[in-house]
C-alpha positions in Angstrom: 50.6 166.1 77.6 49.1 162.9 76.9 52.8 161.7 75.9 54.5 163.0 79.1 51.8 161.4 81.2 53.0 158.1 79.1 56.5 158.7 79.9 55.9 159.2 83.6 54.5 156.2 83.9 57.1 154.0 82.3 59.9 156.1 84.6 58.1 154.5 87.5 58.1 151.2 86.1 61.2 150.8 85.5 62.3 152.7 88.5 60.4 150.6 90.6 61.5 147.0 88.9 64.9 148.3 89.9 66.1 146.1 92.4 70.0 146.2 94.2 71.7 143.4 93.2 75.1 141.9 94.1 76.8 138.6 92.4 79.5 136.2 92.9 81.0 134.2 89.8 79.0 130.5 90.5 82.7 128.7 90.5 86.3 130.2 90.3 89.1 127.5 90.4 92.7 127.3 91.2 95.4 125.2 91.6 97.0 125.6 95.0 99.4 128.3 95.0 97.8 129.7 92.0 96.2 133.7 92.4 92.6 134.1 91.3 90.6 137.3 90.8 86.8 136.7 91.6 84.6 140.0 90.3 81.8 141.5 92.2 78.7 142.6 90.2 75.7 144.0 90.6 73.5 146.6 90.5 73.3 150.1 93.0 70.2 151.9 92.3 71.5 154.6 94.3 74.3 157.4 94.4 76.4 158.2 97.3 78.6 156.1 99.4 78.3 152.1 99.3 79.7 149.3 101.6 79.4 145.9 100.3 79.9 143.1 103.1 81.8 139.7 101.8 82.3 136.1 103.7 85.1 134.0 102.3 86.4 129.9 102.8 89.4 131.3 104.9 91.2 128.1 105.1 91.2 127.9 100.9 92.5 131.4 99.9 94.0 134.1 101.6 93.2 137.9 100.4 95.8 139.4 98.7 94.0 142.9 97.3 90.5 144.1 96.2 91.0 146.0 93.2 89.0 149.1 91.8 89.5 151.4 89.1 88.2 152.9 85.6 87.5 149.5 84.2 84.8 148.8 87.0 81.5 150.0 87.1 82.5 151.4 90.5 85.5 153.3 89.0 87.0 153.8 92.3 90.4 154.9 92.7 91.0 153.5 96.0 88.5 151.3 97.9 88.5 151.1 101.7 88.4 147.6 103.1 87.7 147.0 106.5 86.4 144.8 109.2 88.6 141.8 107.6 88.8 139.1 110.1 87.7 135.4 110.5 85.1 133.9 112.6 84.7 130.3 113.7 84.4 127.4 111.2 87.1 129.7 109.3 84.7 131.9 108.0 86.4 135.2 106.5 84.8 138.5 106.8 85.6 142.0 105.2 83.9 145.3 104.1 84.9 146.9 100.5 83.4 150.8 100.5 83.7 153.3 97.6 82.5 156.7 98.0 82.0 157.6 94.2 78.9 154.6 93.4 76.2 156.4 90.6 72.9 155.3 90.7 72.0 152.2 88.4 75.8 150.8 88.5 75.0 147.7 86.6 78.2 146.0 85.8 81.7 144.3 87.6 82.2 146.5 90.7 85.7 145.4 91.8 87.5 142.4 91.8 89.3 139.9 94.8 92.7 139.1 94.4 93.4 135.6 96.3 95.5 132.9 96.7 94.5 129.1 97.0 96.2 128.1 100.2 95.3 124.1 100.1 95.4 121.1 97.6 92.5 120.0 95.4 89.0 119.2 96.3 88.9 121.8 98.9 86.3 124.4 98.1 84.0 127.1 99.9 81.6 129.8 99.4 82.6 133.0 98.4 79.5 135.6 98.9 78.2 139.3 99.3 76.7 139.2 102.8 75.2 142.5 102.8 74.7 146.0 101.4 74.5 149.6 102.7 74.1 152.7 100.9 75.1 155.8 102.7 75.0 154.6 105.8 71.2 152.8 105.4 71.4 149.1 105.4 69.1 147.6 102.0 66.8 145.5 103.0 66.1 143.9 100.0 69.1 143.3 97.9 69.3 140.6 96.3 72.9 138.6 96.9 73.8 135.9 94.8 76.5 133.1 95.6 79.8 131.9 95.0 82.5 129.7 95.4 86.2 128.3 95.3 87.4 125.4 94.8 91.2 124.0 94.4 92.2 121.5 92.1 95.1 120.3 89.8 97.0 117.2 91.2 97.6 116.3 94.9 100.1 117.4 96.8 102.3 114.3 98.3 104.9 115.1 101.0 108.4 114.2 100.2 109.5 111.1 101.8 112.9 111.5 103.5 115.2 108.2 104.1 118.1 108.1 106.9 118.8 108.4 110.8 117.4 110.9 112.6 119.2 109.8 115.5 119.4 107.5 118.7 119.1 108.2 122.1 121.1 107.6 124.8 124.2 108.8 122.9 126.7 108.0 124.0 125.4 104.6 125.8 126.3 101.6 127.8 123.6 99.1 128.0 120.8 100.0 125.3 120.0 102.6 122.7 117.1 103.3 120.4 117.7 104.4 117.1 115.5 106.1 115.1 114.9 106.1 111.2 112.9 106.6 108.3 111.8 104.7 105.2 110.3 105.6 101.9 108.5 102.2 101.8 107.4 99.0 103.6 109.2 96.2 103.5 112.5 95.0 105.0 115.7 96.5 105.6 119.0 95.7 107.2 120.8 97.0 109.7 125.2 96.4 110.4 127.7 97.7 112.8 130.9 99.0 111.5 134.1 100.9 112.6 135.1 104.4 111.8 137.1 102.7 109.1 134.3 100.5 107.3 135.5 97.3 108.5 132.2 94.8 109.6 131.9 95.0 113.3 128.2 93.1 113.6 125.6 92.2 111.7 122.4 92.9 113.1 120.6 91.2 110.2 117.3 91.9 108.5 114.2 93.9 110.1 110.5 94.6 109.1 109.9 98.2 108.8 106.8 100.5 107.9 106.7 103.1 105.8 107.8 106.6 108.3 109.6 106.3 111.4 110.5 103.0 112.6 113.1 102.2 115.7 115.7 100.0 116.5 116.6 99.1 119.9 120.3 98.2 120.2 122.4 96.6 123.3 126.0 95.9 122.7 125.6 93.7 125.7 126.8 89.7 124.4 128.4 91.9 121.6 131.6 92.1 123.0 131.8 95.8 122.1 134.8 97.6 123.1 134.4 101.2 124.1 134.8 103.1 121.3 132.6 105.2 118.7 130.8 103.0 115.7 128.6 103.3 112.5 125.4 102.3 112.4 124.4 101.0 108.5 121.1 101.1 107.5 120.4 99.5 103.7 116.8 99.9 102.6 115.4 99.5 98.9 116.8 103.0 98.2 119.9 103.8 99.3 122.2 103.5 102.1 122.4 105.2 104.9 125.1 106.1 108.0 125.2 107.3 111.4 128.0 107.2 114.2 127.5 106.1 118.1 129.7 105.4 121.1 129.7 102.6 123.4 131.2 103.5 127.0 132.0 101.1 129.4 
């Protein structure tokens, strides 16, 4: 008797230093483009149906699954996620729920499958928000946070060279043309015929690096009516595109 007594009270003990617990990996990392998997732990003191509520840097990664199964302590065949949706300041939001939880899970419950949507040095946290157990909301769960964060090398945007056109076309008195350039510095800019033969040479112009313009006027030029190629020569390459004059 004396023994059972002893027993009793160590079942309360521990029963009562058991505490619900979720947990969030303190840093998962990805380069962008990359798929990561961020487990959910923790602890469920109690059996029956569970719904764990997540937030999630919405602008970093984009949800791709939330998988379950034998090799989780939740062993859930199929978990339900609902209520996925982002708030201001691109907050995510979702619910995961299994049906099957035991009492004392202790262990990975499921894992997030997500892509890293930007370049590196963007991060966010990644957290369980809350927890309810068959349909009660725990008051004192404990919730431990995450995050993500994208790295590997930047992302630069491939620099295009060339026309991208001018307007009026075709024109009489004036016409802005329009192209780009890999770098600052000078380039130069020539009339020709439809059959390469130097019709004018405009000579040499500043330019930035991106979109610069060139305002042309055949006026003084002596232009006849006729279509022409404008020649742009930069550091890079060379580059052509056709106009017409009309009188």
């Amino acid at each position: 008797m004396h023994h059972l007594a002893i027993i009793l009270v160590l079942f309360a003990a521990i029963t009562a230093s058991a505490q619900d617990l979720l947990t969030v990996p303190p840093l998962t990392q990805g380069e962008r483009g990359a798929i990561i998997r961020i487990p959910v732990s923790g602890t469920i003191t109690q059996s029956g149906t569970s719904q764990v509520g997540l937030s999630f840097p919405a602008d970093v990664i984009r949800i791709r699954s939330v998988e379950g199964g034998e090799q989780f302590a939740y062993q859930c065949d199929q978990l339900l996620v609902s209520n996925v949706g982002v708030s201001s300041g691109s907050i995510g939001t979702m619910t995961v729920q299994c049906e099957e939880v035991s009492a004392t899970t202790n262990g990975p419950l499921f894992e997030i499958v997500a892509e890293i949507l930007r370049g590196p040095g963007i991060s966010g946290p990644v957290q369980a928000t809350n927890l309810v157990l068959n349909g009660t909301p725990i008051q004192n769960v404990t919730l431990v946070p995450g995050a993500v964060e994208a790295i590997g090398e930047p992302v630069l945007p491939r620099v295009t060279e060339g026309f991208t056109g001018n307007y009026p076309n075709p024109f009489a008195r004036s016409s802005t043309f329009v192209f780009q350039v890999a770098k600052p510095g000078t380039a130069t800019l020539v009339v020709r015929s439809l059959q390469g033969r130097l019709v004018l040479d405009l000579g040499t112009v500043n330019v930035t690096a991106g979109e610069n313009q060139y305002q042309f006027s055949p006026d003084g030029w002596e232009l006849a009516q006729g279509p022409y190629i404008m020649q742009l020569v930069t550091e890079r390459d060379q580059y052509l595109h056709p106009f017409m004059v009309v009188k």
